[in-house]
C-alpha positions as CSV (number, residue, x, y, z in Angstrom):
1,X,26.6,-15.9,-5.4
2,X,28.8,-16.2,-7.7
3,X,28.7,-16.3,-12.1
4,X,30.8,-17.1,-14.7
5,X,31.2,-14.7,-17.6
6,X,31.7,-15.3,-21.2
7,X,35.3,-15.9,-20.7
8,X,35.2,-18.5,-17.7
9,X,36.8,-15.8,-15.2
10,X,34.7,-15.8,-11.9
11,X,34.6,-12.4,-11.6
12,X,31.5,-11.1,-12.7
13,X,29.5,-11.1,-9.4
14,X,25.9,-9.8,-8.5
15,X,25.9,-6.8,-6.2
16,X,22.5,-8.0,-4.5
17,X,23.8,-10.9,-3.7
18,X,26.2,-10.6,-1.4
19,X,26.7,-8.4,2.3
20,X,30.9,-10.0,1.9
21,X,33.4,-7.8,0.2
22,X,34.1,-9.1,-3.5
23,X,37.8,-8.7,-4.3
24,X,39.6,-8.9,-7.6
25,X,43.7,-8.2,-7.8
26,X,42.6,-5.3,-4.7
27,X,39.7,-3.8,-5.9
28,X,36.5,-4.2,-4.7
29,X,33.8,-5.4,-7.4
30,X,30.9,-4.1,-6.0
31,X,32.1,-0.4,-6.7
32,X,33.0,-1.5,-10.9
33,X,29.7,-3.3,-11.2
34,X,26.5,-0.9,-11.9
35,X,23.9,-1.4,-9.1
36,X,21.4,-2.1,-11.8
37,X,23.0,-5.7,-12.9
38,X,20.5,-7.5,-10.3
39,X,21.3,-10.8,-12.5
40,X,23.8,-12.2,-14.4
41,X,24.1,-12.1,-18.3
42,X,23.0,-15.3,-19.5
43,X,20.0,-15.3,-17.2
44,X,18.6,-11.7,-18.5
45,X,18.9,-13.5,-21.8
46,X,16.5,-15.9,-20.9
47,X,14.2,-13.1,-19.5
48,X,14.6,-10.4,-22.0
49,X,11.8,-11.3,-24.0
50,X,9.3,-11.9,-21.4
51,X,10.5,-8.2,-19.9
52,X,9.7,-7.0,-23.1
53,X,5.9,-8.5,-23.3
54,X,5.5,-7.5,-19.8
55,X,6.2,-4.2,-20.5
56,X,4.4,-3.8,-23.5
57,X,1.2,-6.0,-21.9
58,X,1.0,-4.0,-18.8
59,X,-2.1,-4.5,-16.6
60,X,-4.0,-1.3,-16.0
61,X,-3.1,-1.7,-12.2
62,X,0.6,-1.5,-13.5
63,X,-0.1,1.3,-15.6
64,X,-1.5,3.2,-13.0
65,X,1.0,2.6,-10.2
66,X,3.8,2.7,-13.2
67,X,2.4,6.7,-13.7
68,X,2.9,7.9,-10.4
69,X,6.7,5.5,-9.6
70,X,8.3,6.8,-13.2
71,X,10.4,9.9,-13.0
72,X,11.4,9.9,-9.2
73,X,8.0,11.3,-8.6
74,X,8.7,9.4,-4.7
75,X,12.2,10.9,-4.1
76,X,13.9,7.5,-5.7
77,X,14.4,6.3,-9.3
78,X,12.0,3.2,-9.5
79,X,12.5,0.6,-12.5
80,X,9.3,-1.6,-14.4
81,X,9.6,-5.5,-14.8
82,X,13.4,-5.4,-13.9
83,X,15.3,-9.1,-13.5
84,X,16.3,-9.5,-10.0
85,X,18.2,-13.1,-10.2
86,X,16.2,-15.7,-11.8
87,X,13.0,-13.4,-11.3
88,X,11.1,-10.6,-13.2
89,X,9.7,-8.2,-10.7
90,X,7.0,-5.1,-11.4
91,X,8.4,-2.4,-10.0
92,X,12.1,-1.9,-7.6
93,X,13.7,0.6,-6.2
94,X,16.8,-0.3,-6.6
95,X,18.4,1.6,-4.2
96,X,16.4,1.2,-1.6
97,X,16.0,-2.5,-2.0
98,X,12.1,-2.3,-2.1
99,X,9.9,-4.2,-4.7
100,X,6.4,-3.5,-5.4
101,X,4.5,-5.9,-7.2
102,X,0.9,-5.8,-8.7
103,X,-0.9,-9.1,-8.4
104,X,-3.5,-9.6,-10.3
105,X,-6.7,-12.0,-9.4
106,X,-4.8,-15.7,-10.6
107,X,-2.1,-14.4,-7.3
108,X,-4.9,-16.1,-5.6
109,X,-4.2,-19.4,-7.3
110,X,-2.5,-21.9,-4.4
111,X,-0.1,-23.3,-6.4
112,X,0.8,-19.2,-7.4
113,X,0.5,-18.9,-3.8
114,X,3.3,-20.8,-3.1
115,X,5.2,-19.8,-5.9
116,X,4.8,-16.2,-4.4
117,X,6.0,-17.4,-0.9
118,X,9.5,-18.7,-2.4
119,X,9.8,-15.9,-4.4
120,X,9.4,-13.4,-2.2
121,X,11.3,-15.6,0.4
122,X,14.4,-15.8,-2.4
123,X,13.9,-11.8,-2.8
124,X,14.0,-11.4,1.1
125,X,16.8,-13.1,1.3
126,X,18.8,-10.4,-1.2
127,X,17.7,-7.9,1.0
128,X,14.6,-6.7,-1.0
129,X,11.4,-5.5,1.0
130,X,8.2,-6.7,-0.9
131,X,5.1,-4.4,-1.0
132,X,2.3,-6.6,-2.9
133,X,-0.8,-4.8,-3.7
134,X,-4.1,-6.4,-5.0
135,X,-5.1,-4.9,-8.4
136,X,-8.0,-4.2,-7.1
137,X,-6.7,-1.9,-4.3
138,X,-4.8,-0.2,-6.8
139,X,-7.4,0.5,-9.4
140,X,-9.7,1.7,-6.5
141,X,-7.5,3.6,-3.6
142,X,-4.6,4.4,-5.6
143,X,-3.7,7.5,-3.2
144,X,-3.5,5.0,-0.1
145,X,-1.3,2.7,-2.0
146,X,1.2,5.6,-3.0
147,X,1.4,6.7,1.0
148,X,1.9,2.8,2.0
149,X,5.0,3.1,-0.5
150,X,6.0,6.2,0.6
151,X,6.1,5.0,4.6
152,X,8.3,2.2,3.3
153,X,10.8,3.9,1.3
């Protein structure tokens, strides 16, 4: 997929979104771009607020998992409420293209249901593996959750 930057040059594309080379004047724009960009500029605008509450409004699932992803504690550098495209996921691994999200009792909604099911569909289709874990499962078997993450990575 491809974004226009600021100055209307059609260059600044998104490393997740694409398997096909990217080439500018020779140079392959998937080694200049960081790996973290999962979304282009005027999108994260648009989510950095909401990042910003759901960091600061963490559900005690999140906090819990969040204490034992941080730091590399699993071997790989995990980020919290990171923008992936148009969406705002709990937990990535970037660089093993796995997301983990925390889903709270209103994931049982149908009409969040099938928001889920295009989401993680849309994710999928980047390449992402999802890993969704009840809150409940988390607060209560947090060890079994951790080795279902680890057997994934």
């Amino acid at each position: 997929m491809r974004k226009k930057n600021v100055k209307g040059d059609e260059t600044n594309f998104l490393k997740s979104s694409s398997s096909a080379t990217l080439k500018k004047n020779g140079v392959d724009l998937k080694d200049i771009i960081p790996n973290y960009i999962t979304t282009d500029p005027y999108t994260y605008r648009s989510l950095k607020y909401f990042i910003k509450q759901n960091r600061k409004n963490q559900t005690e699932a999140e906090a819990l998992l969040w204490n034992r992803l941080r730091n590399g504690q699993l071997g790989c550098k995990f980020r919290r409420q990171h923008a992936i495209e148009c969406y705002i996921v709990d937990f990535v691994c970037i660089a093993k293209k796995i997301i983990i999200e925390a889903d709270g009792d209103y994931h049982n909604d149908e009409q969040q249901s099938k928001f889920d099911k295009i989401r993680s569909d849309d994710l999928s289709f980047l390449g992402y593996k999802i890993l969704r874990f009840p809150d409940k499962e988390i607060k209560e078997n947090i060890e079994a959750v951790i080795q279902k993450i680890k057997d994934n990575l």
